[in-house]
C-alpha positions as CSV (number, residue, x, y, z in Angstrom):
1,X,0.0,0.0,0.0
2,X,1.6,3.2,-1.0
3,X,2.2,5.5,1.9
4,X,1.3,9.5,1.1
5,X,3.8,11.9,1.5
6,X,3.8,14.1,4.8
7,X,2.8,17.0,4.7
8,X,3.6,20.1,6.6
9,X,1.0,21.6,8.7
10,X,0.0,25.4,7.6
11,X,1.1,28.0,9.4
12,X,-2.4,29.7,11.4
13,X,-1.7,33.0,13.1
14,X,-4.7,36.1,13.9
15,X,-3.7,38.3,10.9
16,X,-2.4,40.9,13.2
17,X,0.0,38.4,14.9
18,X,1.2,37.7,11.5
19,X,1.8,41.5,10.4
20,X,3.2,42.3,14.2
21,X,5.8,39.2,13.7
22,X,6.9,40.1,10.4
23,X,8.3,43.8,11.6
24,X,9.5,42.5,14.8
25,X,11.4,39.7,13.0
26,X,12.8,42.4,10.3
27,X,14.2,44.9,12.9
28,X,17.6,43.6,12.4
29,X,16.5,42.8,8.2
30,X,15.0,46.5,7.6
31,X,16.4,48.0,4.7
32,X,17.2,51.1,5.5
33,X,16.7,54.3,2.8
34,X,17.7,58.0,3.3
35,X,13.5,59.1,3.4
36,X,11.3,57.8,6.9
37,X,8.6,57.9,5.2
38,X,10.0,55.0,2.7
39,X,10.2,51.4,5.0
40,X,11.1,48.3,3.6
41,X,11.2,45.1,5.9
42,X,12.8,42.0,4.6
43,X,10.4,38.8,4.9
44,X,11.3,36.6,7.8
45,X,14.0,34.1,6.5
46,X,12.4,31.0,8.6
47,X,9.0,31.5,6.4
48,X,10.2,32.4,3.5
49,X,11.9,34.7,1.0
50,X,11.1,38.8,0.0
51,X,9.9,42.0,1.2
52,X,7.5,44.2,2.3
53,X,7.5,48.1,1.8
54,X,5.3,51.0,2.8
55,X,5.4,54.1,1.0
56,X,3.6,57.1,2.9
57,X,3.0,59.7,0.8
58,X,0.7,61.8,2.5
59,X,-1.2,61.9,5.5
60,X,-3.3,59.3,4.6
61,X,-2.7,58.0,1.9
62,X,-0.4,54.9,1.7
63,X,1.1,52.5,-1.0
64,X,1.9,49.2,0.5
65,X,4.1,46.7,-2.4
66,X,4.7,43.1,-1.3
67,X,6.8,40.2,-2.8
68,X,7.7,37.4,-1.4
69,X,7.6,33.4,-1.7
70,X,6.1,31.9,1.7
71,X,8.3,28.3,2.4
72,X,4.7,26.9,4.0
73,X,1.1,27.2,3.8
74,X,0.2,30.4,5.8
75,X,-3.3,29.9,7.2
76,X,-4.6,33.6,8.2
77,X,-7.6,35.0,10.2
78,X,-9.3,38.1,11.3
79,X,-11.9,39.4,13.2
80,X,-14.4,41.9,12.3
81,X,-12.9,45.1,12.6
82,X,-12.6,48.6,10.4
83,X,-11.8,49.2,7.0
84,X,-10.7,52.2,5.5
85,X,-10.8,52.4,1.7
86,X,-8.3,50.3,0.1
87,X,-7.4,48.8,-3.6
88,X,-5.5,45.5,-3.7
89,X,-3.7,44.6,-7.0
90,X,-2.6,41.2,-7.9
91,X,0.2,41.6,-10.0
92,X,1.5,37.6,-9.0
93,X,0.0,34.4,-6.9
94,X,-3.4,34.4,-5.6
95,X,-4.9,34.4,-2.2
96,X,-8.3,32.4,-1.1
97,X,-10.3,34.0,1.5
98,X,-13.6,32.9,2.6
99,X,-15.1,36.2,1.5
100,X,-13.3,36.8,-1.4
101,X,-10.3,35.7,-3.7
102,X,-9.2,38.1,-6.1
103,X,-6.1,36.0,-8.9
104,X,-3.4,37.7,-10.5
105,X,-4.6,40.1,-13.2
106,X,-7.7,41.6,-10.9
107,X,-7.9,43.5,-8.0
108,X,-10.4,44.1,-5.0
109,X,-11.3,47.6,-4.3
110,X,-12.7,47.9,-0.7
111,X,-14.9,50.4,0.9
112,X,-14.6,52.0,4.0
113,X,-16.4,50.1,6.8
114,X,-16.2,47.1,8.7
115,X,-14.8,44.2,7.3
116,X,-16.4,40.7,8.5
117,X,-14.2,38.3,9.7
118,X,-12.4,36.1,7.7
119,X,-9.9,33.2,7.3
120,X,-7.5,33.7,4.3
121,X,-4.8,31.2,2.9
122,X,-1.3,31.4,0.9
123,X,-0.2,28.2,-0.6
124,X,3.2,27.4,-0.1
125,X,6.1,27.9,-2.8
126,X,3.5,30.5,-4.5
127,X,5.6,33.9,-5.4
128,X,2.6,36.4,-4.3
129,X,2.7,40.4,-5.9
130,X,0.3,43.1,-4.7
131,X,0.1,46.7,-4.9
132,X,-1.6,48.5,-2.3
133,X,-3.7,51.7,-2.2
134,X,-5.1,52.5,1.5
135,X,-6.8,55.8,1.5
136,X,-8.5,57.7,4.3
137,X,-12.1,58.2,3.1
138,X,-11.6,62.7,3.8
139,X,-8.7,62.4,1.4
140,X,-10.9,61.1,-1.4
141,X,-13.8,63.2,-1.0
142,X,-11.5,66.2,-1.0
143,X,-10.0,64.9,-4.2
144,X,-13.6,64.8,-5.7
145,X,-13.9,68.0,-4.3
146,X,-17.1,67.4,-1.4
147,X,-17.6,65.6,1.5
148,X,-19.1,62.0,2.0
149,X,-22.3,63.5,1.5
150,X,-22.1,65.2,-1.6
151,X,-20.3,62.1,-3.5
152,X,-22.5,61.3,-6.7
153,X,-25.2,58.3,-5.9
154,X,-23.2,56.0,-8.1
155,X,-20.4,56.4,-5.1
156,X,-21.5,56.9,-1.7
157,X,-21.4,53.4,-1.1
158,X,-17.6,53.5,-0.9
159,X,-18.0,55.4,2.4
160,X,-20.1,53.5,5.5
161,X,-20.3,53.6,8.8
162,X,-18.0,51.1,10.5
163,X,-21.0,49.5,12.3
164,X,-22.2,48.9,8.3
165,X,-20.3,45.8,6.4
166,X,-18.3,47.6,4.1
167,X,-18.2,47.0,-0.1
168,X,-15.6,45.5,-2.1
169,X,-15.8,43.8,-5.4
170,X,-13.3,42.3,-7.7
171,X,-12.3,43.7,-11.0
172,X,-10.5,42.9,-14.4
173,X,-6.9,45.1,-14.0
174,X,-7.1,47.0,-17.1
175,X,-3.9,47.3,-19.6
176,X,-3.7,50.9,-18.7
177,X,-3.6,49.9,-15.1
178,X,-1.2,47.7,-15.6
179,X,1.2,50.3,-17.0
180,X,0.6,52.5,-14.6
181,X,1.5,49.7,-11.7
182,X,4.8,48.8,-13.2
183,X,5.4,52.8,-13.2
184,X,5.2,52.4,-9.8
185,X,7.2,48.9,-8.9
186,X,9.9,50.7,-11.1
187,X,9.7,54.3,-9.8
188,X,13.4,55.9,-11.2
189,X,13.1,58.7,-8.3
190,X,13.6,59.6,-4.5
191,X,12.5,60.8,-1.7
192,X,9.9,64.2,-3.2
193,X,10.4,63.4,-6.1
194,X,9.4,59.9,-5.5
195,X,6.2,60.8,-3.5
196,X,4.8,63.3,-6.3
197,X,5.2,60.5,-9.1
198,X,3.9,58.0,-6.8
199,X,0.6,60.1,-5.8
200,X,0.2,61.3,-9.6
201,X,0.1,57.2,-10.2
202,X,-2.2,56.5,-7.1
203,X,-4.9,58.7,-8.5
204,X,-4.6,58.2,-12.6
205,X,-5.3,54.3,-10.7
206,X,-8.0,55.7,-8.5
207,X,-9.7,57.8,-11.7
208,X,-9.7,54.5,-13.6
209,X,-11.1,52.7,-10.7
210,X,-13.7,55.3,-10.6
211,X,-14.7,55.2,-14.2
212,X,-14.5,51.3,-14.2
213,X,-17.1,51.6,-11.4
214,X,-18.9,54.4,-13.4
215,X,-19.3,52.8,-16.6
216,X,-20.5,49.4,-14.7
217,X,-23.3,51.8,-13.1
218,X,-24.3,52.9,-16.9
219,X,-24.3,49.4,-18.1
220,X,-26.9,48.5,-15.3
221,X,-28.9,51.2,-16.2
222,X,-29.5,50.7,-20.2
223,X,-30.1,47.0,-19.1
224,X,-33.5,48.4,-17.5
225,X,-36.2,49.3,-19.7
226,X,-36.8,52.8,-20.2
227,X,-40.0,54.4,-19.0
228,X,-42.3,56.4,-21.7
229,X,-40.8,59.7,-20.2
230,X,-37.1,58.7,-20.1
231,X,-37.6,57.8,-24.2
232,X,-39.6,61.2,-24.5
233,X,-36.4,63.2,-22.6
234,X,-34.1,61.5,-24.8
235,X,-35.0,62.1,-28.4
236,X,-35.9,65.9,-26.7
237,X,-31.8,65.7,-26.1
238,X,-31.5,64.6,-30.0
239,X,-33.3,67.7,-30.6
240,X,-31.3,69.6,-28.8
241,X,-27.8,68.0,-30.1
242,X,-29.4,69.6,-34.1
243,X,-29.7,72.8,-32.9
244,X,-26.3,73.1,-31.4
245,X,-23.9,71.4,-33.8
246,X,-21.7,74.6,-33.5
247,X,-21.5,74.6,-29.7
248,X,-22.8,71.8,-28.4
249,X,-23.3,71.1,-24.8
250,X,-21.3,68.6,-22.7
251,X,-22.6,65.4,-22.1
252,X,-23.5,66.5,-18.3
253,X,-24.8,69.8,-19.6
254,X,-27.2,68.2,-21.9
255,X,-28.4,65.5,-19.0
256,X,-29.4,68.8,-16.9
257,X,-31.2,70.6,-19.7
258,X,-33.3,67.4,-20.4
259,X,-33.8,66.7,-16.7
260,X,-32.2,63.1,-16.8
261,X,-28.6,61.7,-15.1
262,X,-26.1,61.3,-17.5
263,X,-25.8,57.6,-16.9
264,X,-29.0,56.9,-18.0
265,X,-28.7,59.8,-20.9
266,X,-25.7,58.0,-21.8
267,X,-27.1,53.9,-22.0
268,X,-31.1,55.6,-23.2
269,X,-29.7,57.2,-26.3
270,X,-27.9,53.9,-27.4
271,X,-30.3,52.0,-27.0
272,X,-33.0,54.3,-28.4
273,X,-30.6,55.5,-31.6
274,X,-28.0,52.9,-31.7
275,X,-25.1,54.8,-31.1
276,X,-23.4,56.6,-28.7
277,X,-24.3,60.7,-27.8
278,X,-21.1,61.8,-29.7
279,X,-21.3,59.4,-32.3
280,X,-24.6,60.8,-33.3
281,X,-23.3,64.6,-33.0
282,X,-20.8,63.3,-34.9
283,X,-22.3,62.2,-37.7
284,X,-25.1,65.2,-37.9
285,X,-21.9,67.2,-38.1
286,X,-20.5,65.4,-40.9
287,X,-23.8,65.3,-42.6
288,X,-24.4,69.2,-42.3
289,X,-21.0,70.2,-43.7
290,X,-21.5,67.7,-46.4
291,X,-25.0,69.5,-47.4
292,X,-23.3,72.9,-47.4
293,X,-20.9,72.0,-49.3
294,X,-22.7,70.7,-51.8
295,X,-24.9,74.1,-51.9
296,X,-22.0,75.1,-53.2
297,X,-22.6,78.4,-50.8
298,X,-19.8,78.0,-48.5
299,X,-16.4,77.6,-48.7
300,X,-14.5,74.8,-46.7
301,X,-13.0,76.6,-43.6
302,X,-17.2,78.4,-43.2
303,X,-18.6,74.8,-43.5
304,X,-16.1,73.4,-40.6
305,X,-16.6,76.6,-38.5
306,X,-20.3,75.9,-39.0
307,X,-20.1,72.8,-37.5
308,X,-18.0,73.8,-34.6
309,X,-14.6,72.6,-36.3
310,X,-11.8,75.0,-35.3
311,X,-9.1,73.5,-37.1
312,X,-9.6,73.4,-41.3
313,X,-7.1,70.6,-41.0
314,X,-9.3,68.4,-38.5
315,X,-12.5,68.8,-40.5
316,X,-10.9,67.6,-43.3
317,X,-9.6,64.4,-41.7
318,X,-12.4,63.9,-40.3
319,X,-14.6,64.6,-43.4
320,X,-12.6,61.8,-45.5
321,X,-12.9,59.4,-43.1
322,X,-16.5,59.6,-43.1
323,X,-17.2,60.0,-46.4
324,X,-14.1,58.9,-48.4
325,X,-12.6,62.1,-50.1
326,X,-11.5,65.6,-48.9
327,X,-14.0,68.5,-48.7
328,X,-12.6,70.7,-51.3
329,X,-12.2,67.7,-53.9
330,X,-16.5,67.0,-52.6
331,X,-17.4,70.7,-53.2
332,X,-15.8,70.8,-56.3
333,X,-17.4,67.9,-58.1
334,X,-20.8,69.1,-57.2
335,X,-20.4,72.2,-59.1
C-alpha cells in the first residue's frame, strides 16, 4: 500500500499576529533608505523569501508593495474590525479568503467600513505580488472636491459607517492599469520626487477605478427598460444635439437641460438610436458640412466653423474618413 507523502502543517496566526511578527522579526533585516517615510522590511527568513514596503506619501494615503515566496502554507484570520478604503492589485500568486479571492490580473477595491471576519490562505512555494492603495475616506472626498455626503449616488457606497459591512468587489486590471502599476514597482526617483510620481500614479489608478465603477453603473442602467418619459427626454436631447452642432453642450450639460442623469442619458440614447451621444453629434456634423458644401454656398473653412470645427485641417480628416474624399475635392465635383 503506498504511503502518502507528509505533509507540513499550515502556518495559522490572527492576521495581526502575522503582520506584528513580520516587523519584529525584520528589525535587524530592515532596509534602510535615506527618506522615513520609505520602510522596507525583509520577509522573515524562517518563512520564506522577500519583502514588504510602505510608502507614505501623505497623510493618509499609503502605497503598501509586497513580494515574497512563503516556504509553508500560511493559514490567516481576522476578526471583524474597520476598514478604510483600500485597492488590492494582484500583479502575482493568488490568495483564497472565505469572502473573497481576487487572482493575479484583478484586483479588489474595498470600501470604507467594517470588514467581516475572515480566514485567508497562501499556498506554499507560490511567489505572491500586490500593490496596495489605502486611502482615508476625507482624502478622497477632498479629491472629488465634497464631503461623504455630496459624493455622486453612483459612489456613496464606498463610504459606510464602520457599524455597516463595508463594499468590495473584484475587478479585471485594465492594460492601462497595468502600465501604470509597473510605473510604480519601477519608480526611477527619490525621496519628493518619488512621492509626487507616486501620488500622480495613485490617483490616474483611482480615476480608472472610478470610471471602471462608473461605466459598470451605466451598463446597469441601459439593461432596465426605459420608461415612456425617459424615451420622451431623450429624443428631446436629439433635438437639442441639431440645434447646437456649432456649440454643443457637454454630455453633463445636456443630461441637466433634459432633466435626466447622464448615466441613463448615456445607456437611453444607445439603446434608443443605436449609437453613442457623440457618435450621433458626430455624424449630424458630418452630414451638415456635407450638405453645405454641396450648396456650393460655403467655402471649406465656413462649413467646418459651421459645424463647430476650429481646425480646417481636423475637418478635413475627419470629413474623408467619413465619407471617403477631402472636402474641397467633394465641393468641387458638385459644381
Amino acid at each position: 500500500m503506498a504511503i502518502a507523502p507528509h505533509q507540513q502543517a499550515p502556518i495559522t496566526l490572527s492576521q495581526d499576529d502575522y503582520w506584528l511578527l513580520i516587523h519584529d522579526a525584520a528589525d535587524e533585516q530592515t532596509i534602510s533608505t535615506a527618506d522615513p517615510l520609505d520602510i522596507t522590511w525583509s520577509y522573515p527568513l524562517q518563512w520564506g523569501q522577500g519583502y514588504v514596503r510602505d510608502i507614505h506619501l501623505q497623510d493618509g494615503l499609503v502605497v503598501s508593495i509586497v513580494d515574497y515566496c512563503p516556504h509553508h502554507d500560511l493559514m490567516l484570520s481576522s476578526s471583524d474590525r474597520e476598514h478604510p478604503l483600500e485597492l488590492t492589485y494582484i500583479l502575482a500568486g493568488a490568495t483564497s479568503s472565505s469572502v473573497t479571492s481576487p487572482q493575479a490580473g484583478q484586483y479588489i477595491f474595498c470600501g470604507s467600513g467594517m470588514a467581516p471576519g475572515a480566514v485567508c490562505s497562501q499556498p506554499a512555494n507560490q511567489r505572491r505580488v500586490e500593490v496596495s492603495i489605502h486611502i482615508d475616506e476625507t482624502l478622497l472626498c477632498q479629491w472629488i472636491n465634497g464631503t461623504a455626503e455630496q459624493l455622486p449616488p453612483t459612489l456613496n457606497y464606498l463610504i459606510r459607517p464602520f457599524d455597516q459591512i463595508f463594499f468590495s468587489q473584484i475587478y479585471p486590471t485594465t492594460v492601462v492599469m497595468q502600465m501604470a502599476l509597473q510605473q510604480i514597482l519601477h519608480c526611477p526617483f527619490q525621496g519628493l520626487t518619488q512621492r509626487m510620481y507616486l501620488e500622480s500614479k495613485v490617483w490616474e489608478l483611482m480615476a480608472l477605478q472610478l470610471a471602471q465603477i462608473l461605466d459598470s453603473h451605466c451598463a446597469e442602467q441601459g439593461s432596465k427598460r426605459l420608461k415612456p418619459d425617459d424615451v420622451e427626454r431623450i429624443h428631446y436631447a436629439r433635438e437639442v444635439l441639431n440645434s447646437r452642432l456649432r456649440q454643443p453642450p457637454s454630455l453633463m450639460e445636456l443630461a441637466r437641460i433634459v432633466g435626466i442623469n447622464d448615466c441613463k442619458l448615456k445607456a437611453g440614447f444607445r439603446q434608443v438610436f443605436g449609437t453613442t451621444v457623440f457618435g450621433y453629434l458626430h455624424s449630424c456634423r458630418m452630414e451638415r458640412s456635407r450638405q453645405l458644401l454641396e450648396a456650393g454656398e460655403t467655402t471649406v473653412t465656413e462649413a467646418a466653423q459651421a459645424v463647430g470645427f476650429i481646425s480646417r485641417g481636423h475637418f478635413a480628416a475627419a470629413f474623408k474618413r467619413r465619407f471617403g474624399v477631402n472636402p474641397s475635392v467633394y465641393m468641387a465635383h458638385k459644381r
